[in-house]
Structure formats: structure tokens, C-alpha cells
VEXZA-493504 format. One record per residue: residue number from 1; residue in one letter; z, x, y of N, C-alpha, C, O in turn. Coordinates in nm, 2 decimals. Atoms other than C-alpha are relative to their C-alpha. Example, Ala and Ser with C-alpha at 12.3 -4.5 7.8 and 13.67 -1.06 7.14 Angstrom:
// VEXZA-493504
<site><num>1</num><residu>A</residu><n_up>0.00</n_up><n_east>0.09</n_east><n_north>-0.12</n_north><ca_up>0.78</ca_up><ca_east>1.23</ca_east><ca_north>-0.45</ca_north><c_up>0.00</c_up><c_east>0.09</c_east><c_north>0.12</c_north><o_up>0.07</o_up><o_east>0.19</o_east><o_north>0.12</o_north></site>
<site><num>2</num><residu>S</residu><n_up>0.00</n_up><n_east>-0.09</n_east><n_north>-0.11</n_north><ca_up>0.71</ca_up><ca_east>1.37</ca_east><ca_north>-0.11</ca_north><c_up>0.08</c_up><c_east>-0.08</c_east><c_north>0.11</c_north><o_up>0.09</o_up><o_east>-0.03</o_east><o_north>0.22</o_north></site>
// end
This chain:
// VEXZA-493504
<site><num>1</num><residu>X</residu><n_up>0.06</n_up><n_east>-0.03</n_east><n_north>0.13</n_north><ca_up>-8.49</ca_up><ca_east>29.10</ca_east><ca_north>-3.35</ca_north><c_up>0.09</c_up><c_east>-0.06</c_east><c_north>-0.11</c_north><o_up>0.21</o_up><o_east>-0.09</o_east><o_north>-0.09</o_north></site>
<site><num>2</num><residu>X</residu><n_up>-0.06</n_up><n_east>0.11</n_east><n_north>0.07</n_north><ca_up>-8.40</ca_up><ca_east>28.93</ca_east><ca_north>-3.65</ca_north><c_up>-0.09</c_up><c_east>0.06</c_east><c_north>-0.15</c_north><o_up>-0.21</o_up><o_east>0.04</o_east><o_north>-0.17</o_north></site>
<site><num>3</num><residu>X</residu><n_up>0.06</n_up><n_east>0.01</n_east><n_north>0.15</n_north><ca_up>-8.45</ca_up><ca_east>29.05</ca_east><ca_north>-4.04</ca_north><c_up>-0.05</c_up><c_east>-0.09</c_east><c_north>-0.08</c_north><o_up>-0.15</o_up><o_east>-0.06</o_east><o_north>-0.14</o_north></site>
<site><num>4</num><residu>X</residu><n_up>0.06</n_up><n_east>0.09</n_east><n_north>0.02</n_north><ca_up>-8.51</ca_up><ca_east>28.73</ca_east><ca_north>-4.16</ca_north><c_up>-0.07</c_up><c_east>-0.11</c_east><c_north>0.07</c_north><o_up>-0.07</o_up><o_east>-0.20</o_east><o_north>-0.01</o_north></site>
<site><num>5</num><residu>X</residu><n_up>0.04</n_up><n_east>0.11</n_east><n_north>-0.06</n_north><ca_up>-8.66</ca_up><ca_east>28.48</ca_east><ca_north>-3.94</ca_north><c_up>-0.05</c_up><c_east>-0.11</c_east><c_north>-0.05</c_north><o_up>-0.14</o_up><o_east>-0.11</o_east><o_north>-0.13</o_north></site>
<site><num>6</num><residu>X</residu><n_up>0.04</n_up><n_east>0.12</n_east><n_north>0.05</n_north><ca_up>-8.68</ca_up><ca_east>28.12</ca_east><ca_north>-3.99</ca_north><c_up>-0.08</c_up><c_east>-0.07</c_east><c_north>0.14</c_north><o_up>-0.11</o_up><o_east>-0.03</o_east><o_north>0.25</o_north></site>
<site><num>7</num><residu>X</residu><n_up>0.08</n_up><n_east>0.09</n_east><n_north>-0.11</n_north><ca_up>-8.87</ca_up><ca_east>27.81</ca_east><ca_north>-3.82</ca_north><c_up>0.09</c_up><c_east>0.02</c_east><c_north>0.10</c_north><o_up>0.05</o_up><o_east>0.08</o_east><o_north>0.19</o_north></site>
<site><num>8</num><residu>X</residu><n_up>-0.05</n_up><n_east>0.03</n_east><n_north>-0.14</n_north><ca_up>-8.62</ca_up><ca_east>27.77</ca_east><ca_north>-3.57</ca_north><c_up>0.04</c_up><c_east>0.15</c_east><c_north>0.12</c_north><o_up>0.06</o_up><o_east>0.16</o_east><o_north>0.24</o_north></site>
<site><num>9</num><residu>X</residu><n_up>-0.01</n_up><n_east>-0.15</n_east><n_north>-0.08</n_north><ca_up>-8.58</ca_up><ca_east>28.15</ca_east><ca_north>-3.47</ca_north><c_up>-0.17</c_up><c_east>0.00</c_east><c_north>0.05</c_north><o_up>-0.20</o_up><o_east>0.01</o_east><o_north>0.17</o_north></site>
<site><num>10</num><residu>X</residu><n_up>0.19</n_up><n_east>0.00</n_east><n_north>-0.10</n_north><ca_up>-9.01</ca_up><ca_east>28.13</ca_east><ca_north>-3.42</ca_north><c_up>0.03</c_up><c_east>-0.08</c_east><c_north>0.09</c_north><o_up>0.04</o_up><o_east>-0.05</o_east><o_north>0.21</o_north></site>
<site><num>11</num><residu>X</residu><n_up>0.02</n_up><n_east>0.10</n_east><n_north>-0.12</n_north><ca_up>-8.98</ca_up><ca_east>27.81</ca_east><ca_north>-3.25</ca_north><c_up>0.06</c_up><c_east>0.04</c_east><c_north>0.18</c_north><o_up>0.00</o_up><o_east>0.03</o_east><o_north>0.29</o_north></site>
<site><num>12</num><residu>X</residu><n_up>-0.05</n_up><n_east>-0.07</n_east><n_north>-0.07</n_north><ca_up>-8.73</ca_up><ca_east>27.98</ca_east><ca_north>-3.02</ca_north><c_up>-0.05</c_up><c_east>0.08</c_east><c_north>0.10</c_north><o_up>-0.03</o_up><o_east>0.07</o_east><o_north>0.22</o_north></site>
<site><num>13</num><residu>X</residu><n_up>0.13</n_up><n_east>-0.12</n_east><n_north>-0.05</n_north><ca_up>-8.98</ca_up><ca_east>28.28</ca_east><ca_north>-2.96</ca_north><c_up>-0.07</c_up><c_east>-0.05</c_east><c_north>0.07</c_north><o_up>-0.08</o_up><o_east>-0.03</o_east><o_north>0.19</o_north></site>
<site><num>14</num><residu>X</residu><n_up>0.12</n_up><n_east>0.06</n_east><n_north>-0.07</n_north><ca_up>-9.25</ca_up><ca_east>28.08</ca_east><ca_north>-2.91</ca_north><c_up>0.04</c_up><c_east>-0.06</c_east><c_north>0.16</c_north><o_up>-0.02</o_up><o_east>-0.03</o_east><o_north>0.26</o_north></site>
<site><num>15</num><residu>X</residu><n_up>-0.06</n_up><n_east>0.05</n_east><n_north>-0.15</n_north><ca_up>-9.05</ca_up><ca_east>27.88</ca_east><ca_north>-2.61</ca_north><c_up>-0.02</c_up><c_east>0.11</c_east><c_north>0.10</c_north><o_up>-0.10</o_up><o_east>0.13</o_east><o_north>0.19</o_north></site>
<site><num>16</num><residu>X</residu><n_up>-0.02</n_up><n_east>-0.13</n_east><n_north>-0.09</n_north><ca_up>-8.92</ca_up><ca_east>28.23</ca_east><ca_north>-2.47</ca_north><c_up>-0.17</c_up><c_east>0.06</c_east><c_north>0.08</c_north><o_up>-0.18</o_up><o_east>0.10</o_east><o_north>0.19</o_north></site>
<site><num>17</num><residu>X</residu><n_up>0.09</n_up><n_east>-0.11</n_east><n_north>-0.02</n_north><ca_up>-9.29</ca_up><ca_east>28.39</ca_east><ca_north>-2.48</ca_north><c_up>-0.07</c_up><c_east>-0.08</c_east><c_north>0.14</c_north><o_up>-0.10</o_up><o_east>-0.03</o_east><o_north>0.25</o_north></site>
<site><num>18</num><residu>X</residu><n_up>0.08</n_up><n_east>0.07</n_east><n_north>-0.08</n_north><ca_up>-9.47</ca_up><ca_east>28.08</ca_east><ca_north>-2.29</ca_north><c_up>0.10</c_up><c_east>-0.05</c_east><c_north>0.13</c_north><o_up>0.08</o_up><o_east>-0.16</o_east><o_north>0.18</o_north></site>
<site><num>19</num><residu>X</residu><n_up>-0.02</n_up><n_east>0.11</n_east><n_north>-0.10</n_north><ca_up>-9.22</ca_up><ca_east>28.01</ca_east><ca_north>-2.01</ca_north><c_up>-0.07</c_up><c_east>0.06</c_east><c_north>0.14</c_north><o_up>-0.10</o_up><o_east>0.17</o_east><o_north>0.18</o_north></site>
<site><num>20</num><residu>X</residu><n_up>0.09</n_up><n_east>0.00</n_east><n_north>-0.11</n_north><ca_up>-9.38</ca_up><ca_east>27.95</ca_east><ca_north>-1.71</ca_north><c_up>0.03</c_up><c_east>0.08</c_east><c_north>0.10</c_north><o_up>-0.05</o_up><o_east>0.08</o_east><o_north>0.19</o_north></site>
<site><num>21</num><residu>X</residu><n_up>-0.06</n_up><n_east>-0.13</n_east><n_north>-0.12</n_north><ca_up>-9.17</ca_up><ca_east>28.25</ca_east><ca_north>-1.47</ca_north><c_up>-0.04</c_up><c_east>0.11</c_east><c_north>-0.08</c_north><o_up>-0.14</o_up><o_east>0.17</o_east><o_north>-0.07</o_north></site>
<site><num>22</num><residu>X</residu><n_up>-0.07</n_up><n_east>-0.11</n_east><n_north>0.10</n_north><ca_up>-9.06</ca_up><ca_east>28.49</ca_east><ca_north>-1.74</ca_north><c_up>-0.12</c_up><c_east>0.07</c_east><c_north>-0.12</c_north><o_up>-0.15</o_up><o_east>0.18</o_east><o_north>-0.15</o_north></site>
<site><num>23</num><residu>X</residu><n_up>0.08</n_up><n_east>0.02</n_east><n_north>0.13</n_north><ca_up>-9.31</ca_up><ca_east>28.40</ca_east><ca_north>-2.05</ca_north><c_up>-0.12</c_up><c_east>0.10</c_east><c_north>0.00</c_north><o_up>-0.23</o_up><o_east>0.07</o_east><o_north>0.06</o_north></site>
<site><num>24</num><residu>X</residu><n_up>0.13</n_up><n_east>-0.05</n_east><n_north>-0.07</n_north><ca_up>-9.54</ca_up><ca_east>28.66</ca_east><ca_north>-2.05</ca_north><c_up>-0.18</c_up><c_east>0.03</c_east><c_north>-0.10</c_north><o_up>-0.27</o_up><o_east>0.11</o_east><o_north>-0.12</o_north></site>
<site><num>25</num><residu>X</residu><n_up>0.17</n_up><n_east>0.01</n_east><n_north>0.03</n_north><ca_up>-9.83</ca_up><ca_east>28.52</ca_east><ca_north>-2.23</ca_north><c_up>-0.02</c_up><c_east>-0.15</c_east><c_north>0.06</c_north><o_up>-0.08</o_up><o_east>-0.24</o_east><o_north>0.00</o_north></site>
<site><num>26</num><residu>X</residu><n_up>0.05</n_up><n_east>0.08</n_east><n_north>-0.08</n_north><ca_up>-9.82</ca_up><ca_east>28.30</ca_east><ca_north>-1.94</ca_north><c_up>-0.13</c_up><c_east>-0.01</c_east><c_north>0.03</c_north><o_up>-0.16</o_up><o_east>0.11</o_east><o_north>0.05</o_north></site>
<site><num>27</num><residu>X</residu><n_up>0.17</n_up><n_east>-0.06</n_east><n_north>-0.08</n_north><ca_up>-10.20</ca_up><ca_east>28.29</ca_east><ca_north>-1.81</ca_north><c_up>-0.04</c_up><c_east>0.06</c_east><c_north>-0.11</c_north><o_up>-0.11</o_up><o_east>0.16</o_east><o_north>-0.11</o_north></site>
<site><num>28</num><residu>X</residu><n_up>0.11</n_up><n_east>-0.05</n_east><n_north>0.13</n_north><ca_up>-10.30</ca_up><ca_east>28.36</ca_east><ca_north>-2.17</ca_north><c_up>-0.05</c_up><c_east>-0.12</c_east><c_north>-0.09</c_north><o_up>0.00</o_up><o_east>-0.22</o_east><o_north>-0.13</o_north></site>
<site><num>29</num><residu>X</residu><n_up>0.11</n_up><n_east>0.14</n_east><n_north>0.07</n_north><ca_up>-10.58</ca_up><ca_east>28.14</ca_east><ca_north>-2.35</ca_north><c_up>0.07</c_up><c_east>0.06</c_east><c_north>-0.13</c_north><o_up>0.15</o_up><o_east>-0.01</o_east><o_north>-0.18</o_north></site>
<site><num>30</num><residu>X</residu><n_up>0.01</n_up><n_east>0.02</n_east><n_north>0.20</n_north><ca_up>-10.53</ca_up><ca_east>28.27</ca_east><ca_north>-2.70</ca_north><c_up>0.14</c_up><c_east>0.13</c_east><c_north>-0.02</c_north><o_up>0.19</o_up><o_east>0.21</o_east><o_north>0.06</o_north></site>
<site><num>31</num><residu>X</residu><n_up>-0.09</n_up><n_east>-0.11</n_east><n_north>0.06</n_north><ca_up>-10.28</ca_up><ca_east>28.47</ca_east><ca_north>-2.95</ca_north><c_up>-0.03</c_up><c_east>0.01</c_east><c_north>-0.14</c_north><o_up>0.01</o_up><o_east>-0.07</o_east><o_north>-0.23</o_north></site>
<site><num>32</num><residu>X</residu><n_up>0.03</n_up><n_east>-0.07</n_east><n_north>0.15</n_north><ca_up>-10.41</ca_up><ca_east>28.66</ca_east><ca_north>-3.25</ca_north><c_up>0.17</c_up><c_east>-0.01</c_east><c_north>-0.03</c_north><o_up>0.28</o_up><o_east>0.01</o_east><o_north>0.03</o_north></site>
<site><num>33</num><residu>X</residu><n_up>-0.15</n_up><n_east>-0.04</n_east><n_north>0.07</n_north><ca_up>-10.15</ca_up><ca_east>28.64</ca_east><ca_north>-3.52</ca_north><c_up>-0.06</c_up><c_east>0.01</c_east><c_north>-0.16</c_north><o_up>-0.16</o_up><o_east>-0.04</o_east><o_north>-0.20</o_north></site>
<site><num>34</num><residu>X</residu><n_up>0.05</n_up><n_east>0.00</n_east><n_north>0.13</n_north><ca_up>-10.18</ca_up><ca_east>28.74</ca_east><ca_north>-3.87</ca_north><c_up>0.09</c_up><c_east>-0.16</c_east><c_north>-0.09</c_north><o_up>0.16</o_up><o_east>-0.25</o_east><o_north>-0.06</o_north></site>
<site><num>35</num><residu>X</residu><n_up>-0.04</n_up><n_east>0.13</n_east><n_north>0.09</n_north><ca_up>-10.10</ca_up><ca_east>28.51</ca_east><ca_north>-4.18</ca_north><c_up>0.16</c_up><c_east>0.00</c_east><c_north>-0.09</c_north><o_up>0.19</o_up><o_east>-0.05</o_east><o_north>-0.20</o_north></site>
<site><num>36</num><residu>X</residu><n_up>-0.15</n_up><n_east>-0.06</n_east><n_north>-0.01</n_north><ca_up>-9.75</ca_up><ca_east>28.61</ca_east><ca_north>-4.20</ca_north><c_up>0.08</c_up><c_east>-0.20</c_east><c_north>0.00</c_north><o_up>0.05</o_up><o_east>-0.28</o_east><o_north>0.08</o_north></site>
<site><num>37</num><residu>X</residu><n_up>-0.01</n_up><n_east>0.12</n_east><n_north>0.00</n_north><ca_up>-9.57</ca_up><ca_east>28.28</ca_east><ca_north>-4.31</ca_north><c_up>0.08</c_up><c_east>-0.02</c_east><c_north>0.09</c_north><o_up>0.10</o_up><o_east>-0.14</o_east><o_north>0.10</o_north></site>
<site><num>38</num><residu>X</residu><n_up>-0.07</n_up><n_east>0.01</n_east><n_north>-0.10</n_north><ca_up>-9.34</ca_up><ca_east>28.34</ca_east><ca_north>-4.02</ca_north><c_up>-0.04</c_up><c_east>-0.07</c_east><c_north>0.11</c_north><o_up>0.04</o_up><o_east>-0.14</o_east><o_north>0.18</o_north></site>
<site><num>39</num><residu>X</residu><n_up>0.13</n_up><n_east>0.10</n_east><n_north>-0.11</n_north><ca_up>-9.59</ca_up><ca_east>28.17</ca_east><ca_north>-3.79</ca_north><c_up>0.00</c_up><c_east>-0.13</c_east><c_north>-0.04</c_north><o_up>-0.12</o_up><o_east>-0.16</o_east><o_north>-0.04</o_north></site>
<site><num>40</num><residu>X</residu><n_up>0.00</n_up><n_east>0.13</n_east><n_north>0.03</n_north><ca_up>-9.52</ca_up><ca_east>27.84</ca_east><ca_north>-3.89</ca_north><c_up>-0.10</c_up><c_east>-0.12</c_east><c_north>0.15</c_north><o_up>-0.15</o_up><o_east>-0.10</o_east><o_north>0.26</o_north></site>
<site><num>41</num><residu>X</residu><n_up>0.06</n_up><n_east>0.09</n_east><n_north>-0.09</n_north><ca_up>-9.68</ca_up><ca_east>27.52</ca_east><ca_north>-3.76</ca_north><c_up>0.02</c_up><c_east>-0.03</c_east><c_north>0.12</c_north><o_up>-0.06</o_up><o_east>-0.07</o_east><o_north>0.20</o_north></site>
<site><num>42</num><residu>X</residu><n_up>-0.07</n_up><n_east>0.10</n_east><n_north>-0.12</n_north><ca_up>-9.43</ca_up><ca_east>27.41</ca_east><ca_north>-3.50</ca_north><c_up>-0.02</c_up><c_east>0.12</c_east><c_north>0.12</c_north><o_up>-0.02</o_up><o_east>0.11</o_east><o_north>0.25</o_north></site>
<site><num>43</num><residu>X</residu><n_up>0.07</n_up><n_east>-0.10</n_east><n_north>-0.14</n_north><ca_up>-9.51</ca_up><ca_east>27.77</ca_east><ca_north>-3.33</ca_north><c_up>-0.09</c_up><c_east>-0.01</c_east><c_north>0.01</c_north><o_up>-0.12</o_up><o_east>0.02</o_east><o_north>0.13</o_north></site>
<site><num>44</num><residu>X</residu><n_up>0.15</n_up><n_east>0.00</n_east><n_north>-0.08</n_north><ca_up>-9.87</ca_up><ca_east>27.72</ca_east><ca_north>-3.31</ca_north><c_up>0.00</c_up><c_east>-0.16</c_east><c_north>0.08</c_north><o_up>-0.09</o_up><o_east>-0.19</o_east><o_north>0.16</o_north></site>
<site><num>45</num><residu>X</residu><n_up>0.00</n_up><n_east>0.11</n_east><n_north>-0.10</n_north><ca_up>-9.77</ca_up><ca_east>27.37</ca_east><ca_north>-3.16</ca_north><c_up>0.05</c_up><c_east>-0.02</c_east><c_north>0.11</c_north><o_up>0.04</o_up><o_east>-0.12</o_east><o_north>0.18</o_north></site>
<site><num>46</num><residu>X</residu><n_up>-0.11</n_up><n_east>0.00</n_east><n_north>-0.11</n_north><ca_up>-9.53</ca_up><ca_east>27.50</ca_east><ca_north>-2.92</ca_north><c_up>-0.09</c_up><c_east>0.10</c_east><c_north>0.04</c_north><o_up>-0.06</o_up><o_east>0.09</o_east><o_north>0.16</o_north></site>
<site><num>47</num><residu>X</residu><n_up>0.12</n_up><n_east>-0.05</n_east><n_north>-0.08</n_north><ca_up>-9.83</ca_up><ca_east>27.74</ca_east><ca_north>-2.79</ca_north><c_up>-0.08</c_up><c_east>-0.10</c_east><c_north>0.03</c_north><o_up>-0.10</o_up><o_east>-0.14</o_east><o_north>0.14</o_north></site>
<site><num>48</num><residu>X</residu><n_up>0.12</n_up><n_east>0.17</n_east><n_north>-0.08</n_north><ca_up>-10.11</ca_up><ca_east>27.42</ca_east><ca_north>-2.81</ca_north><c_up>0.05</c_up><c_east>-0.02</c_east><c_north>0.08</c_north><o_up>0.00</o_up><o_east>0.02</o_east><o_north>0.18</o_north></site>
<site><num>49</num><residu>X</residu><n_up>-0.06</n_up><n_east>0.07</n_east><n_north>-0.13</n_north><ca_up>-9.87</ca_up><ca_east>27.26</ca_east><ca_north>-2.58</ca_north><c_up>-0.03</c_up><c_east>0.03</c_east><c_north>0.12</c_north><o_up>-0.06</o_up><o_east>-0.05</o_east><o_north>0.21</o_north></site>
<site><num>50</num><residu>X</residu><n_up>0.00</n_up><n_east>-0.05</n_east><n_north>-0.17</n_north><ca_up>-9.88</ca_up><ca_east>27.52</ca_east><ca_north>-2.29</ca_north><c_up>-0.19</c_up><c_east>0.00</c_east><c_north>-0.01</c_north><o_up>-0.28</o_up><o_east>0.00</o_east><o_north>0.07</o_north></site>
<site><num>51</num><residu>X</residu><n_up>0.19</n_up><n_east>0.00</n_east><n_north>-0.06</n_north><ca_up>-10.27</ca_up><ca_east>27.53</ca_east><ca_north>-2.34</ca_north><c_up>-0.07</c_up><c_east>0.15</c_east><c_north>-0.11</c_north><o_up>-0.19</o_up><o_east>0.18</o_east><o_north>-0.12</o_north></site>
<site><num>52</num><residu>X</residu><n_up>0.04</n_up><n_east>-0.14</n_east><n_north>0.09</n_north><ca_up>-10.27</ca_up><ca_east>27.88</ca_east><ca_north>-2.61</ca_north><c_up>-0.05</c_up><c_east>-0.04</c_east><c_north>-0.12</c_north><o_up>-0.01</o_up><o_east>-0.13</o_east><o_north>-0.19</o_north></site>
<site><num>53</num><residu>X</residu><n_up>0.05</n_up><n_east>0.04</n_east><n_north>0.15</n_north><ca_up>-10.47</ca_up><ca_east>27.88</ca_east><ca_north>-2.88</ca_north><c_up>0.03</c_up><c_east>0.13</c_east><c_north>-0.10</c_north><o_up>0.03</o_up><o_east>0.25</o_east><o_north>-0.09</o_north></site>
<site><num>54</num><residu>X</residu><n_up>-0.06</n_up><n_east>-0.11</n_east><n_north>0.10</n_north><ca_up>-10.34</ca_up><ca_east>28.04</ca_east><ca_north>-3.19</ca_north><c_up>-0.10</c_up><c_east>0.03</c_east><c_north>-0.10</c_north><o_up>-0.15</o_up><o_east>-0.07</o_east><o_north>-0.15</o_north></site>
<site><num>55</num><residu>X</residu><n_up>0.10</n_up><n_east>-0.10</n_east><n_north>0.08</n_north><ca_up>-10.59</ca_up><ca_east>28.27</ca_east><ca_north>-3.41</ca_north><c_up>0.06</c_up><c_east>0.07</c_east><c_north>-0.11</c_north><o_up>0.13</o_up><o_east>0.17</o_east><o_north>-0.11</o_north></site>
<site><num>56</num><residu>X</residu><n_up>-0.02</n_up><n_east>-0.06</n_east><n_north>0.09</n_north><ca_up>-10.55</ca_up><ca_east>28.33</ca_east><ca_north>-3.72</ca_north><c_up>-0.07</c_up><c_east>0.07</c_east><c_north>-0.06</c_north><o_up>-0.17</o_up><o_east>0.03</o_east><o_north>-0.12</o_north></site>
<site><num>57</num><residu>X</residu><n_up>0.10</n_up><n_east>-0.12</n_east><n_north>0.07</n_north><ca_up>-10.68</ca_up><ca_east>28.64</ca_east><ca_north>-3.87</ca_north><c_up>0.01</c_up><c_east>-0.03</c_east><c_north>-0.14</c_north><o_up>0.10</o_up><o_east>-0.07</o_east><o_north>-0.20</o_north></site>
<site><num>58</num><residu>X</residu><n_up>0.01</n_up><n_east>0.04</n_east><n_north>0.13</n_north><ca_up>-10.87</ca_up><ca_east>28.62</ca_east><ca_north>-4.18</ca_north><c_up>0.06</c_up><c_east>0.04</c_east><c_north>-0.09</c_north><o_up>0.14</o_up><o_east>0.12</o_east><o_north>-0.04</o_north></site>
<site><num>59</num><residu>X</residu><n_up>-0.03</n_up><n_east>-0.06</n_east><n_north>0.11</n_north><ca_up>-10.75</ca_up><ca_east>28.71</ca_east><ca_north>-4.52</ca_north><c_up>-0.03</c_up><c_east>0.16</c_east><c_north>-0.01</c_north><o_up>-0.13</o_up><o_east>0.19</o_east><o_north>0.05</o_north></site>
<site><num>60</num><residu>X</residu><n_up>0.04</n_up><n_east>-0.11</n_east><n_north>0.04</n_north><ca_up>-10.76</ca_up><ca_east>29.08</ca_east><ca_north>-4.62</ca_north><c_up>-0.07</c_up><c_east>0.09</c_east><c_north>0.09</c_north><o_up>-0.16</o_up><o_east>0.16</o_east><o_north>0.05</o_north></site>
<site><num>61</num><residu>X</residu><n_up>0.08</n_up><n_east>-0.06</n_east><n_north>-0.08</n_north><ca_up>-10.86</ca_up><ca_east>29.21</ca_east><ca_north>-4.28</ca_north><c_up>0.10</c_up><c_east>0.15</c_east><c_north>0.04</c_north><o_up>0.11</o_up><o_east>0.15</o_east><o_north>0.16</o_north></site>
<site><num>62</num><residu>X</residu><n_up>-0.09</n_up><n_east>-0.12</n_east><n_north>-0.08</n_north><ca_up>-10.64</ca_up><ca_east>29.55</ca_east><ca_north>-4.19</ca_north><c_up>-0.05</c_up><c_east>0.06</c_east><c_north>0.10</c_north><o_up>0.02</o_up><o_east>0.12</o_east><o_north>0.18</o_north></site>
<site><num>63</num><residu>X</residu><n_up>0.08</n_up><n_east>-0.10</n_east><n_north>-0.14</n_north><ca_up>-10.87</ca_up><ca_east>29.71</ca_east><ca_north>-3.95</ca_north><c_up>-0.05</c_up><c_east>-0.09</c_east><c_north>0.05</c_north><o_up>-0.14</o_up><o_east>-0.05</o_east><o_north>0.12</o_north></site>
<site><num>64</num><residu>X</residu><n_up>0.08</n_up><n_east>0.11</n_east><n_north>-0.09</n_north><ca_up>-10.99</ca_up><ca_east>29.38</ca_east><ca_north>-3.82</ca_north><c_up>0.02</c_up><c_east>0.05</c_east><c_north>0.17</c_north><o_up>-0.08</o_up><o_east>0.07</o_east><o_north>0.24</o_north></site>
<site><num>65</num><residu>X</residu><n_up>-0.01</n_up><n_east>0.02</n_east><n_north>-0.14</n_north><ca_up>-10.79</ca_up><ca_east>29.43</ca_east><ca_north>-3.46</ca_north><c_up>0.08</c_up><c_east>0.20</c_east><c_north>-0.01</c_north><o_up>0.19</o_up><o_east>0.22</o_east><o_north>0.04</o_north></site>
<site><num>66</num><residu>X</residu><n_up>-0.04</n_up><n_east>-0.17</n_east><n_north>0.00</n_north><ca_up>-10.74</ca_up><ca_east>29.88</ca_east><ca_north>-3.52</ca_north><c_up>-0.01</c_up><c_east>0.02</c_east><c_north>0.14</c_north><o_up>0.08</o_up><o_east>0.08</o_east><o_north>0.20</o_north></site>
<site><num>67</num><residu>X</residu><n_up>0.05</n_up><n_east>-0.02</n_east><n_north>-0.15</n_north><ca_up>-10.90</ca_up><ca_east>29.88</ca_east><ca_north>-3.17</ca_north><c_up>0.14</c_up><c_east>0.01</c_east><c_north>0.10</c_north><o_up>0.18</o_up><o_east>0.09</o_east><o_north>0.18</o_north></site>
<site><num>68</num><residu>X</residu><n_up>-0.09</n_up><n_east>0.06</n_east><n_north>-0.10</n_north><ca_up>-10.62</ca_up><ca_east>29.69</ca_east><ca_north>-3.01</ca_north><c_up>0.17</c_up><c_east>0.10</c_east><c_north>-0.04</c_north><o_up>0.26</o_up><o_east>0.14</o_east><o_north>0.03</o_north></site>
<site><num>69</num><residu>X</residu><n_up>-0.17</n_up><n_east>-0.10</n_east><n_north>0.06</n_north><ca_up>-10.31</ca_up><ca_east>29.89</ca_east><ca_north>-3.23</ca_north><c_up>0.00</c_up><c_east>0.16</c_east><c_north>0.06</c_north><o_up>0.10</o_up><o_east>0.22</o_east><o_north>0.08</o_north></site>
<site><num>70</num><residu>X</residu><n_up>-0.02</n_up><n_east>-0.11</n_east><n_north>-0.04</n_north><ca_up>-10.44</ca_up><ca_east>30.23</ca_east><ca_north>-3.09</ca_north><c_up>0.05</c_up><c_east>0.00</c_east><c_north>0.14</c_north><o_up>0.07</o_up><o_east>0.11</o_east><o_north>0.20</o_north></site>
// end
């Protein structure tokens, strides 16, 4: 964890989350993320790569994904 996070700390993540032993949104099609400017481009390109598609939730949704936080 990290108080501020930059591109290269996401990029990082994103590597860690998709590796192919360990990564465990290995065998996952998609990842909701909100619009958090932390999510930069080079992380939703470093998911495209392994095959993840990245989702971004609309503007102004808070209870969009409540289902999934309970």
C-alpha cells in the first residue's frame, strides 16, 4: 500500500495482479474500476495485454456495484 500512487506504482500492480502462477485475476475476462485517476492508461494496457478488459464505471454511480461491496 502506498498513500500516494503514481503511474509506475499502478503499472507495477497491474503486472503483480495478472501473473500467470500467482496473479489472481488470472482466468478473469473483465475488471470494474472506478474513474479514480489512479487507473491510468498504461494499467488498462497492461490488463488488454493478458486478454482483461477494463470497465469503467460511469460518472456519479455510488450504488452502481452496492451488491458486490456487501
Amino acid at each position: 500500500m502506498t498513500p500516494s500512487p503514481d503511474q509506475a506504482w499502478m503499472k507495477q500492480m497491474a503486472r503483480n495482479m495478472t501473473l500467470a502462477d500467482t496473479g489472481f485475476l488470472s482466468g478473469c475476462k473483465f475488471l470494474l474500476h472506478d474513474r479514480d485517476t489512479e487507473f491510468c492508461s498504461a494499467f488498462d494496457g497492461i490488463l488488454r495485454a493478458v486478454g482483461i478488459k477494463a470497465v469503467t464505471l460511469p460518472p456519479r454511480s455510488p450504488n452502481l456495484n452496492a451488491h458486490c461491496e456487501r
